[in-house]
N, C-alpha and C positions, 0 to 999 in steps of 0.2 A: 504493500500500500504506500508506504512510503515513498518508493521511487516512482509510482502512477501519480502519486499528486505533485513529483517535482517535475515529472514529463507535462504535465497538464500547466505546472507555471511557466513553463520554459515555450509551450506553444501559446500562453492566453499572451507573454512578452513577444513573442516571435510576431503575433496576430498585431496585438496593440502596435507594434512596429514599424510593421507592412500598414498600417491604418493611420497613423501619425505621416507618414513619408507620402503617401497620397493626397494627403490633405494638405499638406507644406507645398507638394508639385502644383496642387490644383489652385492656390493662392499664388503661388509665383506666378502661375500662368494669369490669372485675373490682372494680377499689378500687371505685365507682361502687358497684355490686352488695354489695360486701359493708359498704358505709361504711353507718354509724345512723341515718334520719332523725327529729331532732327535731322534734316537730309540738308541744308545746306551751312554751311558754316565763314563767318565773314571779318575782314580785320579792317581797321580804323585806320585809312593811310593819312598820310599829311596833306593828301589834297580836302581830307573831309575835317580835318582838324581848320585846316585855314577857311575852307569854305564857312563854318560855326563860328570863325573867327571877325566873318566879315557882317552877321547878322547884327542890323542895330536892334532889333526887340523881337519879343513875340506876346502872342494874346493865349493866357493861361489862366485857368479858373482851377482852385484849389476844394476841394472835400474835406471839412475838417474833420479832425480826431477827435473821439470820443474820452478826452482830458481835457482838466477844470483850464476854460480860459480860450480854447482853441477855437470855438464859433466865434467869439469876438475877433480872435487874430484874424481867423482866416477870410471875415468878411471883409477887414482893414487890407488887408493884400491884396483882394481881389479890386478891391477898387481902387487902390492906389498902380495897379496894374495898369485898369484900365486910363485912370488918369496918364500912365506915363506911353500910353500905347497914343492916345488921342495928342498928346503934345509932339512927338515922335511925327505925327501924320499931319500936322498942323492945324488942329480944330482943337475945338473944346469939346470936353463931357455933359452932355447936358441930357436931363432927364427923360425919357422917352416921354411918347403920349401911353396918358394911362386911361384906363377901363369907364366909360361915362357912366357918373354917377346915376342909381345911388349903389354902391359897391358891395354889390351882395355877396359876391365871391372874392373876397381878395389875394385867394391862393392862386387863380389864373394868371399865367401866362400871357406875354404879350409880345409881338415881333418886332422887331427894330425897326425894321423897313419892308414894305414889301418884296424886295429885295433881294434881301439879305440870304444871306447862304442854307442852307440844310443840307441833308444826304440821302434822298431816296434808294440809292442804293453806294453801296462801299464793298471793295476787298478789303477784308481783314486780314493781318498778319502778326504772329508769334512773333517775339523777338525776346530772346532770353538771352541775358549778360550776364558774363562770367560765371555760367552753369557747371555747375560739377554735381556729376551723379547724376539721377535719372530726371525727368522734368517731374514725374512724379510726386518722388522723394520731396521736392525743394517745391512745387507751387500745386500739386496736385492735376487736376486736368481743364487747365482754363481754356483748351481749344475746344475739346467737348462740351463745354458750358456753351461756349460762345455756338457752336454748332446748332445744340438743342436748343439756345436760344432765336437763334433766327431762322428756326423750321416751326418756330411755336405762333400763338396766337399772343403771346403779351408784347411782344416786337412791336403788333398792332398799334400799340398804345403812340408809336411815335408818328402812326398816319394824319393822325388832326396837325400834328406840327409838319410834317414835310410834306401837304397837302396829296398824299400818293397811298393806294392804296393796293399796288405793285411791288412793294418796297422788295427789293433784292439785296440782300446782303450774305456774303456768306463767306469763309472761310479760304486765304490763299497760304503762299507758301511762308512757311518759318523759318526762325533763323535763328543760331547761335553764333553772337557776338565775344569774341573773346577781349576784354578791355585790361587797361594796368591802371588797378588806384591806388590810388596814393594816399594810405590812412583807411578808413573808412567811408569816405564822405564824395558820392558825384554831384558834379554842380549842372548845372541846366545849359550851359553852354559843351558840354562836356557829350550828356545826351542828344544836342544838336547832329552832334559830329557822328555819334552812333548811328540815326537816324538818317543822316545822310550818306554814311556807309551805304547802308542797306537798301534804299529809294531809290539809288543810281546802279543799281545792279538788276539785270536781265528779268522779268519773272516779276518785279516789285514795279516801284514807279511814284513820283511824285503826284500830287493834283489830290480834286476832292473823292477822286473814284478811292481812294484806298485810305484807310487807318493802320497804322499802326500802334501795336501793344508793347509796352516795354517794360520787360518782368525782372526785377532786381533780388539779386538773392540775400539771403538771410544776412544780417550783421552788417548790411549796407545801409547807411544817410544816404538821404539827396538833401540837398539847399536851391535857393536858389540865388545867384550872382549876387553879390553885395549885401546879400538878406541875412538874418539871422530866424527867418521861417523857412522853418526846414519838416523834414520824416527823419524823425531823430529819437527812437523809442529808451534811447541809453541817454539822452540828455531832456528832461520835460519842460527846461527852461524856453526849449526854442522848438518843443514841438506842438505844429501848427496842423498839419494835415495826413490824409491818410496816403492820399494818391492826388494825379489832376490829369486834366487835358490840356494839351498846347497844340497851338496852329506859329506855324514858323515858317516866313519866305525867305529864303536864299535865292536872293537877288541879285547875288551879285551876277556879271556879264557873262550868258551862257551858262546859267547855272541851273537848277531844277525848277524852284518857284518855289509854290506852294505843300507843305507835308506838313499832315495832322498825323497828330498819335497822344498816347495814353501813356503814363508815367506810371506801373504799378510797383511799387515797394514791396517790400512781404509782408502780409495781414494777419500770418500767425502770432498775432503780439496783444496783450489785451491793451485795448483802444482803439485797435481800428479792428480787431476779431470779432465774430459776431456771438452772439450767448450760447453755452453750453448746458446741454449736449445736442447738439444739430444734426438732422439724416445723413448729411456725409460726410460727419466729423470736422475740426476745427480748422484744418489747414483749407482742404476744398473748398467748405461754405463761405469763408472768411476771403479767402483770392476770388471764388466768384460774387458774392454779393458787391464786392467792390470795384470789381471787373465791369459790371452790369451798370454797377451807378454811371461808370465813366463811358461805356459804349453807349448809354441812352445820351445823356450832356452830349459826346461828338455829333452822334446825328442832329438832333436837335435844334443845337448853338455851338457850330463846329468852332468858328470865331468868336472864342469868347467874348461875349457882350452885344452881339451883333443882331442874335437872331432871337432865340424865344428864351423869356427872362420874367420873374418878376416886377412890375411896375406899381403896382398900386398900394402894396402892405408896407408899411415902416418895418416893419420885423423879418419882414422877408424879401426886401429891397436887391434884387438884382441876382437873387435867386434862382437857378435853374432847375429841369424836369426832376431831377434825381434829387437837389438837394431840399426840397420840399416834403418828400419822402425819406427822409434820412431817420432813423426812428431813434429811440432814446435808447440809454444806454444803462447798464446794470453797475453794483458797486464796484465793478474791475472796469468799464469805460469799453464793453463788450457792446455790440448794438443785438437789440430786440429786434428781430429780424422775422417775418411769417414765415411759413415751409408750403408749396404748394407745388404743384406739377408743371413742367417747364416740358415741353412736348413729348410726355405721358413720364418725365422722370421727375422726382421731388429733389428741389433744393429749398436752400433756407437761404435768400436775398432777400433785400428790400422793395417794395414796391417802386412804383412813378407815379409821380400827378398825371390826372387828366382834366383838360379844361370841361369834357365832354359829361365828367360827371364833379364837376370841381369837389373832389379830392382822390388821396390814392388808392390806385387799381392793380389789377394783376393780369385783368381782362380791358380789349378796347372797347 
């Protein structure tokens, strides 16, 4: 008897073994499956460094961080941006036309000019700087977000602003940026040059047909130029936002023009991470809910300040689609975030205003 029940442990270990190693292969394969493969790969020559060198501004709207203090900074930035963009072009900032009274909604939106720019449709592109290790590991799956994003029906929500009910947008090729920093901290003239790397390369392209995403790894600052508002989760003194959008012309003689893109830091940090415990855990929900906020602002109000904005509310004075929906946040400065089906898969993002039903939706 003795040795039938040591044969019996030695196969229930044998079993348990074989059962363990399947389950280990069958999870590798899942990350496997859901990890990004980067297929092309790109370096920052001196022509894209000088080409950054020669931009006198850009128009950039900031997302603030969920830390005491950072809605006030970030709304002082954003408008002192736009002040130095309007002086830059020689006019003045003056306050749009707002909603005729009496102002029943003052969370609507209002467009700059008839005019003024939007994105009915855009190529989207990856761009991860100084990646190590899988995309996975380090940001999760923000080109699948972005996928199921624009196969879904909450996409919709941006047709009352880009007057299009067509809207095309959909995923192009990636890229890994390999950069050299100096400290921990890139500056926004710095990102120029990345971006213009990438936009003059075959398959990419500058203009309003494309966005770019620019996904910064873990233990990285960005600033910006002379500013001391920064994404700086290791210093609270100076941090002001989560992420932003910028539109940037390189003008100079022969050069591309116009390129828009997206500035994402890492969101695994509490502040700009969203509350726990979320459907696809903290790193995923956290890169896309702030992914989301920034890809809705580019179509919208590609040129910050130009196109659709708040006008009428003192408290929410120059406010864009996403940051009206920005939800509040728990004792770690995490945001309260909904969870719902993004075309038939659940994440945990935030909503968008809509003028359509003045206030936030998930549906157009």
């Amino acid at each position: 008897m003795p040795s039938l029940s040591k044969s019996l442990r030695r196969l229930t270990a044998a079993i348990l073994a074989v059962v363990f190693a399947a389950l280990m292969a069958r999870a590798l394969r899942a990350q496997q499956e859901e990890d990004t493969l980067v297929r092309t790969r790109i370096a920052v020559t001196r022509d894209d460094i000088d080409a950054a060198s020669t931009v006198k501004y850009s128009s950039y709207h900031v997302m603030a961080a969920g830390v005491p203090g950072a809605k006030e900074r970030a709304a002082a930035l954003n408008r002192e941006n736009a002040r130095q963009v309007a002086e830059s072009e020689g006019r003045r900032v003056e306050r749009k036309a707002t909603l005729k009274p009496p102002y029943l909604f003052q969370g609507d939106l209002v467009k700059g000019s008839p005019k003024a720019l939007t994105l009915a449709s855009a190529v989207n592109h990856a761009v991860y700087i100084d990646s190590k290790g899988t995309i996975a590991h380090n940001w999760g799956n923000p080109e699948g977000y972005l996928t199921d994003l624009f196969a879904s029906t909450f996409i919709h929500l941006a047709d009352q602003y880009t007057n299009s009910t067509t809207d095309a947008y959909r995923m192009g090729k990636n890229a890994s940026v390999s950069y050299p920093f100096y400290g921990n901290v890139i500056y926004e003239h710095e990102l120029w040059a990345i971006v213009h790397a990438v936009a003059t390369k075959e398959g990419y392209g500058p203009g309003a047909g494309h966005i770019y995403h620019l996904f910064l790894p873990n233990g990285v600052d960005t600033c910006f130029d002379e500013s001391t508002e920064c994404y700086s989760p290791d210093n609270f003194a100076n941090w002001t936002f989560c992420a932003y959008h910028d539109a940037v012309n390189f003008d100079a003689k022969g050069d591309i023009g116009l390129v828009l893109f997206t500035v994402e830091p890492y969101q695994n940090v509490d502040g700009c991470a969203v509350h726990q415990p979320s459907v696809n855990g903290k790193l995923v929900d956290s890169t896309d809910s702030v992914l989301s906020h920034e890809a809705f602002e580019t179509i919208t109000d590609p040129i910050p300040g130009e196109a659709w904005t708040n006008q009428t509310s003192l408290d929410l004075q120059d406010a864009e689609v996403s940051d009206e929906c920005q939800p509040v946040t728990d004792d770690l400065g995490d945001f309260l975030v909904p969870t719902f089906a993004i075309n038939k898969k659940k994440y945990a993002v935030q909503l968008e205003y809509s003028n359509t039903y003045h206030t936030c939706a998930a549906q157009p």
